[in-house]
N, C-alpha and C positions, 0 to 999 in steps of 0.2 A: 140221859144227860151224862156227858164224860169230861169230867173237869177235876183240874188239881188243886182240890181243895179238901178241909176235913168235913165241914160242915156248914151248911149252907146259911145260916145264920151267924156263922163268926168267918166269913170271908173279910168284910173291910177291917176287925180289928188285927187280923192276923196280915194280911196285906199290909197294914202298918209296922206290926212289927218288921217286918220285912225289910222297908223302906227304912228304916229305922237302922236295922243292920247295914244295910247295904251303902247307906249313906251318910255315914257318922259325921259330916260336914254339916248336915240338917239336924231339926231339934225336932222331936213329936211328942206334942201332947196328948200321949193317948188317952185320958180323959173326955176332951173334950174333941179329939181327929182333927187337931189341925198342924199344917205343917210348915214349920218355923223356919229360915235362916240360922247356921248355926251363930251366928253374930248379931245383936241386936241393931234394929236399924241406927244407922250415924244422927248425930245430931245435925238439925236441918234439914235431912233426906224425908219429901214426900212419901209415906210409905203405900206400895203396891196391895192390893188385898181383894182374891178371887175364891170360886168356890162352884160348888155344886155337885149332885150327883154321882158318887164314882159309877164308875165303870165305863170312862173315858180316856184311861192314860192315855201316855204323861200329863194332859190336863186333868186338873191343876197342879195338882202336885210338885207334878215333875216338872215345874216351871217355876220352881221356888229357888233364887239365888241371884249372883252378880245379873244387872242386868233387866231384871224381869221383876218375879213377885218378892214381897217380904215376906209372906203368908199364904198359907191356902187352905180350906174351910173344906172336912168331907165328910158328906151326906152320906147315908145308905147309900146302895145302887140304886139310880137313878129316881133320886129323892133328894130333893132340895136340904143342905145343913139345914139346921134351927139359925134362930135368932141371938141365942144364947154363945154359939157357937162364934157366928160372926162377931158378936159384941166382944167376946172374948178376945177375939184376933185383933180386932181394934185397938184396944183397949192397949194388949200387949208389945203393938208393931208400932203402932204413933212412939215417933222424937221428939214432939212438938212439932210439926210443920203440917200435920192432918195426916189423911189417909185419903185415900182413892179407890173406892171397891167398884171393882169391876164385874159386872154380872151379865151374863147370858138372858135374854127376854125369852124365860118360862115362868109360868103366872107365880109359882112358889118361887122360887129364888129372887123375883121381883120383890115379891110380897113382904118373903125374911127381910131381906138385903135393906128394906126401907124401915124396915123394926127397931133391925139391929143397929143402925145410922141413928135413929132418933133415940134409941137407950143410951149408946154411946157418947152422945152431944151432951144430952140432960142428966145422966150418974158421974159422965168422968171429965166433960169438958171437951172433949176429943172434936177438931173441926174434921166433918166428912164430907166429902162427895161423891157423886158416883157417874157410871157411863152404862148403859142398857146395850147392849148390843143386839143389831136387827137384820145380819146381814143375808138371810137365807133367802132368796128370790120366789123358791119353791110353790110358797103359800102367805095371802096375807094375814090367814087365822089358822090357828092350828087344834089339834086334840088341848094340848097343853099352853098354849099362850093366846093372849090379843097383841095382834100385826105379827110381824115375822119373827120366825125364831131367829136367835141368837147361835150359830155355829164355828165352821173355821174360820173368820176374822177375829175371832176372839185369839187365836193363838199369835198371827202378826200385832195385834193391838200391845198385845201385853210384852212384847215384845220392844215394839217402838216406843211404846210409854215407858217401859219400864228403863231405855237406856235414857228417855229423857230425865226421868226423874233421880236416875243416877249421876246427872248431869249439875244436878240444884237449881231445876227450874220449882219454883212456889206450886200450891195446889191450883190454882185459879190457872196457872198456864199450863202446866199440866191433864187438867180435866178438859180444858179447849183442845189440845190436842188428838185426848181419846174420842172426843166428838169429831173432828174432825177425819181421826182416822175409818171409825164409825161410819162418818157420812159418806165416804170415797170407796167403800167396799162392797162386796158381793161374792154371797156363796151358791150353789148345788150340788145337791149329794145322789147317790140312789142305791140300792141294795142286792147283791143276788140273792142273797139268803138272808132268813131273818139273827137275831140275838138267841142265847137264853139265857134267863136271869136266873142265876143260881138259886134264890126262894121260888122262881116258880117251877123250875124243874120242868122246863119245855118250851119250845121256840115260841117267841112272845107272837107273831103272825105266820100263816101260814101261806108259802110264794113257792109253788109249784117250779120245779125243775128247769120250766122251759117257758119262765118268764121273771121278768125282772119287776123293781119299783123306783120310777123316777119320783127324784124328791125327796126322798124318805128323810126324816128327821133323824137325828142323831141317839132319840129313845126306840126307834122302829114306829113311830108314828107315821102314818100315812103324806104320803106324797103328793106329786101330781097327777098320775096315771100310771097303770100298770099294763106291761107292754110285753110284748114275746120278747124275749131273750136275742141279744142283736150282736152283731161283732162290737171290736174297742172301739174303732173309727166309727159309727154311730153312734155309740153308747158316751162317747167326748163329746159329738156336737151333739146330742140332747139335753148334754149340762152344759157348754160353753154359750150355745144359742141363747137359752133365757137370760144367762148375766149378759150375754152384749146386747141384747135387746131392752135390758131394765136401766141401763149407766153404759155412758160412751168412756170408754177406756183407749181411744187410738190420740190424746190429745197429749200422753206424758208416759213418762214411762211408769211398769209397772210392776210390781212382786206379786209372782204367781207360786200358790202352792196346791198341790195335788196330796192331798191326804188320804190314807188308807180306813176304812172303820175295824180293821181289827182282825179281820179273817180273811184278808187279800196279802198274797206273798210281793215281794218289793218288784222282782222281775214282772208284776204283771201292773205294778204303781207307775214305774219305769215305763212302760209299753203304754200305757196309758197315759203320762205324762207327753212322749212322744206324738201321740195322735194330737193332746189339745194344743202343744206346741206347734205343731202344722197348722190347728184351725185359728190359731190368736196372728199366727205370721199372715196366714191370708188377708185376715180381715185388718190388719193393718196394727196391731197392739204390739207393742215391743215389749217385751220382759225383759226389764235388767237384774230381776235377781227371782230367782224359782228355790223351791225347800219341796222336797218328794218326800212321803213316808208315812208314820202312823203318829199322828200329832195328836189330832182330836177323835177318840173311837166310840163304838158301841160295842164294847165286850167283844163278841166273838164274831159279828157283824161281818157277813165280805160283802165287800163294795167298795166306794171311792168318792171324794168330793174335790169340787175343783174351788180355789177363790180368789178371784182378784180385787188387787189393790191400785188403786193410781197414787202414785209417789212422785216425790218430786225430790231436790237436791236434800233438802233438810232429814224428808221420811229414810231416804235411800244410807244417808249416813247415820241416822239412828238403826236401820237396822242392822248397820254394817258393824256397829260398834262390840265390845266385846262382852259377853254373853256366857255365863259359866253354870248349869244346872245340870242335873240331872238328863234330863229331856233333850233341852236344844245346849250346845257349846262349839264357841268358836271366839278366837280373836284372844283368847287367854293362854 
């Protein structure tokens, strides 16, 4: 294992401090690893609140600010925060208008995420709700969840939600929203190589040179099949095929993003991108807004996932709106 770090047990608090230098506009509690806005949420402002797992950046983290989240909850690597954690963030980020915690469907971050909602209601009063997200086509049960995982729609969700609720839309129309965006999405990912987790000190599976893994999840959890290693233009339509065959996307327009997992260089996201843009134009889907790059990863992970969204005029100018974090920025 070659990685720049001191020691393989103090990688996330030391990765905090980091963030912490880096972006003195943000507040961390390193106590408890969660990452604040450096300004308290407004009065009335719905507060945003996600989490899970590092070794994803910039989710979550880096999606904390104008825009997007008011908080963000971090786990170990690829371990769900506590309860405590979340309730924490709750507790800290509500104005009074509620909170909105947004979570990825893996069985721990389900399990917390619903603790920490019911601590928070009954110790501090705090109204909560939440949104599960399911958008991975891949698999309908996985190592780690029941139905699909939760991956890249999690990053356009928090997105659109979060300019809605910069907006002073109440929680109740806010959380229809993230369902809504929720229901209109779909991911696929797949792997050339595997992770490794800096505790275990070696690639979490083992994928032979001269073959790949459709599907794979976001923790290097198994996919749908694993397959000789194929050019880009196959290796697009083996992920675009199952999301146009699970949701028809040719009915509106739609935001496509092409995500990197961590060990893929941009020129090859970019070339990639180009192939599924070829296969979304044939098949009749119009993209009015595309995002390339490393949003949602797996540490060291190369591969790629693709995921569309069906938008319409309201989605399209939420995401258009302006947007200031760490991670994603634009419009400010």
């Amino acid at each position: 294992m070659k990685k720049l770090i001191n020691a393989p047990e103090a990688v996330l608090a030391e990765a905090l401090v980091g963030i912490a230098a880096a972006h003195p506009e943000l507040n961390v509690d390193h106590d408890n690893r969660i990452i604040y806005r450096g300004s308290p949420t407004r009065a009335g402002k719905v507060a945003l609140i996600s989490g899970g797992g590092s070794g994803h950046e910039p989710l979550h983290g880096g999606f904390v600010g104008l825009g997007m989240l008011d908080a963000a909850c971090a786990g170990e690597i690829f371990t769900s925060p506590t309860p405590d954690q979340m309730q924490e963030a709750t507790r800290v980020a509500d104005s009074g208008a509620g909170v909105l915690h947004i979570v990825k469907n893996y069985t721990g971050d389900v399990m917390n995420f619903e603790m920490a909602a019911e601590l928070a209601e009954a110790e501090t009063g705090v109204k909560v709700a939440s949104v599960v997200i399911n958008d991975d086509v891949a698999v309908e049960d996985s190592t780690w969840t029941a139905g699909r995982r939760g991956v890249g729609l999690t990053v356009l969700l928090e997105k659109i939600v979060g300019a809605a609720a910069e907006e002073g839309r109440d929680l109740e129309a806010v959380t229809a929203l993230a369902n809504r965006v929720n229901d209109n999405g779909r991911s696929m990912g797949m792997a050339l190589t595997s992770c490794t987790v800096p505790s275990a000190g070696k690639p979490t599976f083992d994928l032979p040179d001269d073959m790949m893994e459709i599907g794979v999840g976001i923790h290097g959890e198994p996919g749908r099949h694993r397959v000789a290693l194929a050019p880009a233009a196959s290796i697009a339509q083996q992920l675009v095929d199952p999301i146009l065959a699970d949701l028809d996307f040719t009915q509106g327009p739609v935001i496509a993003m092409l995500n990197g997992m961590g060990g893929s260089p941009l020129i090859e996201l970019y070339l990639m991108y180009g192939e599924v843009a070829k296969l979304l134009e044939k098949a009749g889907v119009t993209v009015a807004r595309s995002l390339v790059g490393n949003y949602i990863t797996s540490l060291d992970m190369a591969g790629c996932s693709v995921t569309l969204l069906r938008a319409d005029d309201e989605l399209l100018g939420l995401w258009d709106a302006p947007v200031n974090t760490s991670g994603l920025r634009w419009g400010v």
